[in-house]
N, C-alpha and C positions, 0 to 999 in steps of 0.2 A: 504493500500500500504506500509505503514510504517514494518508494521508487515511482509509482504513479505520480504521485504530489509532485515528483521533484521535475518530473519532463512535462505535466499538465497542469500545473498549479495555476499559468497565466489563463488558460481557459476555462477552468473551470471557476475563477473567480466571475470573470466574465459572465457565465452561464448563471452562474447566485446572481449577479444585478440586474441580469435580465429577467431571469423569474421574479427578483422582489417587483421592478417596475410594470413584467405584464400582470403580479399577482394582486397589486396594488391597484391599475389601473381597471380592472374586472370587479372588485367588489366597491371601487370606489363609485363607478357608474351607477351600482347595484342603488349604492346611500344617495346619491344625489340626484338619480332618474327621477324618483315619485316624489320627490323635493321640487321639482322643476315643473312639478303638473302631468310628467306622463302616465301612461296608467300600467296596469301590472300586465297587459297582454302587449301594448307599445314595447317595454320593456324586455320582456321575450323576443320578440323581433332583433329589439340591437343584440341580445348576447346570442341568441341565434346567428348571429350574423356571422360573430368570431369564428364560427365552426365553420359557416359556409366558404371561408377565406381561409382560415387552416385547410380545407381539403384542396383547394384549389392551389394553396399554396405548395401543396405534398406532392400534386401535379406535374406544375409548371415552371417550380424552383431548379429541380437535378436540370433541367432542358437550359434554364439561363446563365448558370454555372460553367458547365459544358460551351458555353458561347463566349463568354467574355472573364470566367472566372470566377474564385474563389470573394478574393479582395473585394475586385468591384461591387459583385452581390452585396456580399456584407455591407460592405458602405453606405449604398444605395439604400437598401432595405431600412438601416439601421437610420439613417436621414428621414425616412418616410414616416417611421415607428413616432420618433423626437416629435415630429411635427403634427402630427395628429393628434397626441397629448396632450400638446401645447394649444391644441383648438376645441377641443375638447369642452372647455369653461366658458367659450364665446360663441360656439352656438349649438344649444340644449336642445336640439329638435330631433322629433323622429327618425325623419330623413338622414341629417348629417351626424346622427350619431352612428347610424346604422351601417354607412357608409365608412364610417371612421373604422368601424368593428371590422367590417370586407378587410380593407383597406393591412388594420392591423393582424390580422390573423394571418392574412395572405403573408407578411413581411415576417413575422414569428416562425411559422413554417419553414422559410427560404433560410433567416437564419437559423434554426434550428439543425437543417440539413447543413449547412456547411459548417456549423460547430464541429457536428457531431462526425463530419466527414474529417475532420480535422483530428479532433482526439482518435481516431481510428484509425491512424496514420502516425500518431505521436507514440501509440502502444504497442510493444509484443506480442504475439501469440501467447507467450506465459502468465502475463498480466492484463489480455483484454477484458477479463471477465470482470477483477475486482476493479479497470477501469470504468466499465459500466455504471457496476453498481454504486462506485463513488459519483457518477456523473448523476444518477436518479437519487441519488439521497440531498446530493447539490440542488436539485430540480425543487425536489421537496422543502428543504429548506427554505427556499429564498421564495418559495409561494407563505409560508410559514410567516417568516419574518417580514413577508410584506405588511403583515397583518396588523404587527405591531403601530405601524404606522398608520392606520386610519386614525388613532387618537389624540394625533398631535392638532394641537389649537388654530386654526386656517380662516380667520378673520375674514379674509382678503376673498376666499373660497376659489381663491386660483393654486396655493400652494401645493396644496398636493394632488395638483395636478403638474407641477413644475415636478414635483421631485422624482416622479418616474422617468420623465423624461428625460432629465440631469442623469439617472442613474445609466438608462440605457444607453447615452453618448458616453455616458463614463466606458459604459462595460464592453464595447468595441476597443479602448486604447491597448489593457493587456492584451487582448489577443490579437490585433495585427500587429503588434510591435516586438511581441515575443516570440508568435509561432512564426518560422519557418523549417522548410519551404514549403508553400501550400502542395497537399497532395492532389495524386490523380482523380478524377473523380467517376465512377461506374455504378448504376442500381441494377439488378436481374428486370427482367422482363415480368411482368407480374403473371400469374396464375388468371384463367378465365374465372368470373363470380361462380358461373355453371357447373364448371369442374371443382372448385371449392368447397361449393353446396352439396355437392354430391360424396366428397370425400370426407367431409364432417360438417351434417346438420348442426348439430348441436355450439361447436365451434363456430359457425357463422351466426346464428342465431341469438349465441351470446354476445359475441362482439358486439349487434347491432344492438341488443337489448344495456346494454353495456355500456354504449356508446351517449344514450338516452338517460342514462344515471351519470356518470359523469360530466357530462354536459350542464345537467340539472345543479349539482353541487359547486361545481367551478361557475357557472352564470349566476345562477339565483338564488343561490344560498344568502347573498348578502342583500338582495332583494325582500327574501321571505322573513330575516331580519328586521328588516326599516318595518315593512308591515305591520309586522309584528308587536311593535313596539319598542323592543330593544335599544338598548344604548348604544354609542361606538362602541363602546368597550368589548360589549356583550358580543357584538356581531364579528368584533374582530376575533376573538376567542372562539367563537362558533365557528368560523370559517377556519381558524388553525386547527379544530379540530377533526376536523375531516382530513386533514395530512396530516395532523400525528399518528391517529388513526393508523391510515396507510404505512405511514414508517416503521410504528411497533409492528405491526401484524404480518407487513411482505415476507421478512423471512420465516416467520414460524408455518405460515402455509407454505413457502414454498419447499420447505425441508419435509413438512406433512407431504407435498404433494406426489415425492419425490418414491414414495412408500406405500401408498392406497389407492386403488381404484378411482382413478379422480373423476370418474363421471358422478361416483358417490361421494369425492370430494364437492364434486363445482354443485350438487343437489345441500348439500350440509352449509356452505359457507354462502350462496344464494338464498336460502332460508334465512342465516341468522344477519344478512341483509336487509331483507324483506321483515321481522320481526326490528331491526331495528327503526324501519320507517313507519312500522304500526307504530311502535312507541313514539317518534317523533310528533303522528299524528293526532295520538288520544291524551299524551301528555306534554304536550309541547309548553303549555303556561307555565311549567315547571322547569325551571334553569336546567338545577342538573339534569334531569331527565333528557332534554331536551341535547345539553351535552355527548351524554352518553349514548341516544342516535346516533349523532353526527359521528363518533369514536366506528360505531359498529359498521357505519355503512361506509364512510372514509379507509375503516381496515380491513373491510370484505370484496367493497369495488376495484380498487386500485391491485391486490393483489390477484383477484378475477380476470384480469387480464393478458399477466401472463398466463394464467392458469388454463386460457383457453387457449392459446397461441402453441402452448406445450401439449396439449392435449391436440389439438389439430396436428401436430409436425408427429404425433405417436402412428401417425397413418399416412406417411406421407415418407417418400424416399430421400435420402438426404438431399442433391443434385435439386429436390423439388422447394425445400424449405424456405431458401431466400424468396422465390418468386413467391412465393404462397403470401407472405409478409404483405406485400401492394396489396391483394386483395381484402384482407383483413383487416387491412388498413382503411381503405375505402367504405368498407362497409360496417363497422365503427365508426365512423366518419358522416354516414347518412345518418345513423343514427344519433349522432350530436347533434347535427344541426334541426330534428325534430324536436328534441328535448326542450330545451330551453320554453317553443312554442306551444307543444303539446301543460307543458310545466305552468307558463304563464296564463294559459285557458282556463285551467284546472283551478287556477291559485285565485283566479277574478270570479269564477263558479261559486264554490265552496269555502274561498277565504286562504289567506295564509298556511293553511295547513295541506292544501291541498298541492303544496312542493313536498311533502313527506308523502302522502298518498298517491303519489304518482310515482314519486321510487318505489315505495313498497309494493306495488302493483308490479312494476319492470323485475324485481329482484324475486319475485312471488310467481311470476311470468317463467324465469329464467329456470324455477327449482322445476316448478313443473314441468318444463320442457325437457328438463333433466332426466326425470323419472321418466316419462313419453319416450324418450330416445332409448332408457334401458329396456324396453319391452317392444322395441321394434330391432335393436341387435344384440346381441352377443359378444361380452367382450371378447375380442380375441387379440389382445393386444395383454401380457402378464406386465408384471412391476417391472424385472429384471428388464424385460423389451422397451421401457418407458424410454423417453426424452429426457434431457432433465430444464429442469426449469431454471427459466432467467428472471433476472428481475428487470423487469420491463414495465414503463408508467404509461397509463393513458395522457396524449399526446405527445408523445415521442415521433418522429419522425421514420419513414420507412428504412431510413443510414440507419439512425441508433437499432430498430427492428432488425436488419439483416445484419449488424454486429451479432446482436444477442442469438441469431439462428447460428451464426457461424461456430459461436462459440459453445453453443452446446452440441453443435457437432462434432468440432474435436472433442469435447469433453466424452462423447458416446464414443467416437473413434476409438481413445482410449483406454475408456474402458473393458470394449470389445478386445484390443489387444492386449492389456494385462490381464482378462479373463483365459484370453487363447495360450496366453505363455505361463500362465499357472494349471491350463490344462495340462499342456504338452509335457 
């Protein structure tokens, strides 16, 4: 681990200010939209939007890279990010907020990809793994300690909107000035949806379902929040809790996953999902209570994700893994950009609570589809033949994805060859 800090340390600080400024600028909307007069289904719309521009960005980023480079990208992109931030506070509308979310999501994406193209270039083969997982605890972090920051005092009601944007001009200087030389840049050809569907329902199904919870929790968490009533305080808290969540819990499932049946895994942790959005929803005027949702569905979704990614690649040949990634990706990716929508209907319906009732629905969706799929096959797939699982977050980019498939490919490789030579 040491040895990753010491050849990626410029980037991955980088990567902390960008997530504190996109994790700031996401619940900050959330507090100041129904502030501004928009209503809770307007609101939907703009964080909707981010998804619609993250996928397009997952798109059409490798293609621009490929054209003029590494550098350029990043600059670009990271110009675009600054300035939308920065306009953000002067004009509170529908339209140009929604635009700004396109806008920013697309440029999050783009650099996401050439970070992450980067640290995969900066690492070993012996160290790509625990690069990873440094780079998603970094991820998580810096949406964390965005958090912190809704509470500071903004008189002015421009400040913190300057300070993401300050952060993410900051968070470009380590990494163009430290990494060299920019790497080559390649993605695999993606997997058809068709043939994906067909090699694991369950695995597509989740993603998409998947897709529609975290969506929900990253857009409107800080939304259903303000509604609510809650303080900054509170909603900042609420919203760290969903990624702490995620941080304790990624590895203890994914070492569980590693061991059990994970179709009867992704049925067990899908449930105690979905029970935790009933709790959100029946106890929600109750702080901690309300906490302690946020913990269960923040530590069940986030690691869900690898969870299906590994579970799809258990039926899949290695040569097929990376490609498979795009598709997965994509359609994950439709499913965000419902969420948010589907989240905000619900929430103008029924009230605030109806962003918990709409996870718990998605994760109560998921178990049962779970159970459905066990009595339409047969595992045929033992522990010993399993994948092993990465840790992989939702919105990670399809680079950081086909790291993580790579790397549990050598990891099966060799295990397969130190099983063959303790046969022999």
């Amino acid at each position: 681990m040491i040895q990753v800090l010491r050849s990626s340390w410029a980037l991955l600080l980088g990567v902390m200010l960008l997530m504190v400024g996109n994790g700031l600028q996401s619940s900050l909307l959330g507090i100041r939209g129904p502030a501004a007069g928009l209503s809770t289904f307007e609101m939907s719309i703009i964080m909707s939007s981010y998804f619609l521009g993250f996928l397009g960005g997952s798109k059409l980023a490798p293609e621009m890279i490929r054209r003029v480079g590494h550098v350029r990208v990043f600059a670009a992109l990271g110009s675009f990010i600054s300035a939308v931030l920065i306009l953000y506070p002067t004009l509170p509308y529908l339209a140009s907020w929604s635009l700004g979310r396109v806008i920013i999501g697309f440029c999050f994406s783009g650099v996401y990809v050439t970070a992450e193209s980067w640290l995969n270039n900066a690492v070993t083969n012996e160290n790509r793994g625990k690069a990873l997982s440094l780079y998603m605890i970094v991820q998580m972090a810096g949406v964390v300690a965005a958090q912190g920051l809704l509470i500071l005092p903004d008189n002015s009601g421009y400040l913190l909107f300057v300070i993401p944007s300050v952060l993410v001009s900051i968070s470009f200087a380590p990494i163009l000035l430290s990494i060299s030389p920019t790497p080559a840049f390649d993605t695999s050809k993606p997997m058809t949806i068709r043939k994906l569907i067909k090699t694991s329902p369950l695995g597509c199904m989740g993603m998409f379902l998947l897709g529609g919870v975290f969506a929900a929790q990253f857009g409107m968490s800080a939304v259903y929040g303000t509604l609510s009533g809650l303080s900054l305080t509170q909603i900042s808290i609420l919203v760290s809790t969903f990624y702490i969540g995620a941080l304790v819990l990624q590895y203890p499932i994914g070492w569980i996953s590693d061991r059990v049946d994970r179709r009867k895994l992704i049925f067990v942790i899908s449930a105690i999902g979905g029970f935790g959005g009933c709790v959100g929803f029946m106890f929600g005027g109750y702080y901690p209570l309300l906490l302690t949702s946020a913990f269960l569905i923040g530590g069940t979704s986030t690691p869900l994700y690898a969870l299906l990614i590994a579970y799809t690649n258990d039926f899949l040949e290695y040569e097929d893994m990376a490609a498979a990634s795009g598709g997965l990706i994509f359609i994950n990716g439709l499913g965000a950009i419902a969420g948010p929508l589907i989240t905000g209907w619900m929430m103008q319906v029924i009230g605030p609570e109806g962003f918990f009732a709409y996870v718990a629905l998605l994760m109560i969706g998921m178990a049962g589809y779970a159970i459905y799929r066990m009595t339409q096959r047969a595992s045929s797939i033992t522990i010993e033949e399993t994948t092993s699982y990465a840790q992989i977050t939702p919105g990670a980019s399809p680079v950081a994805v086909e790291v993580a498939q790579e790397v549990f490919i050598e990891t099966s490789l060799e295990d397969e060859i130190s099983e063959n030579e303790t046969q022999a």
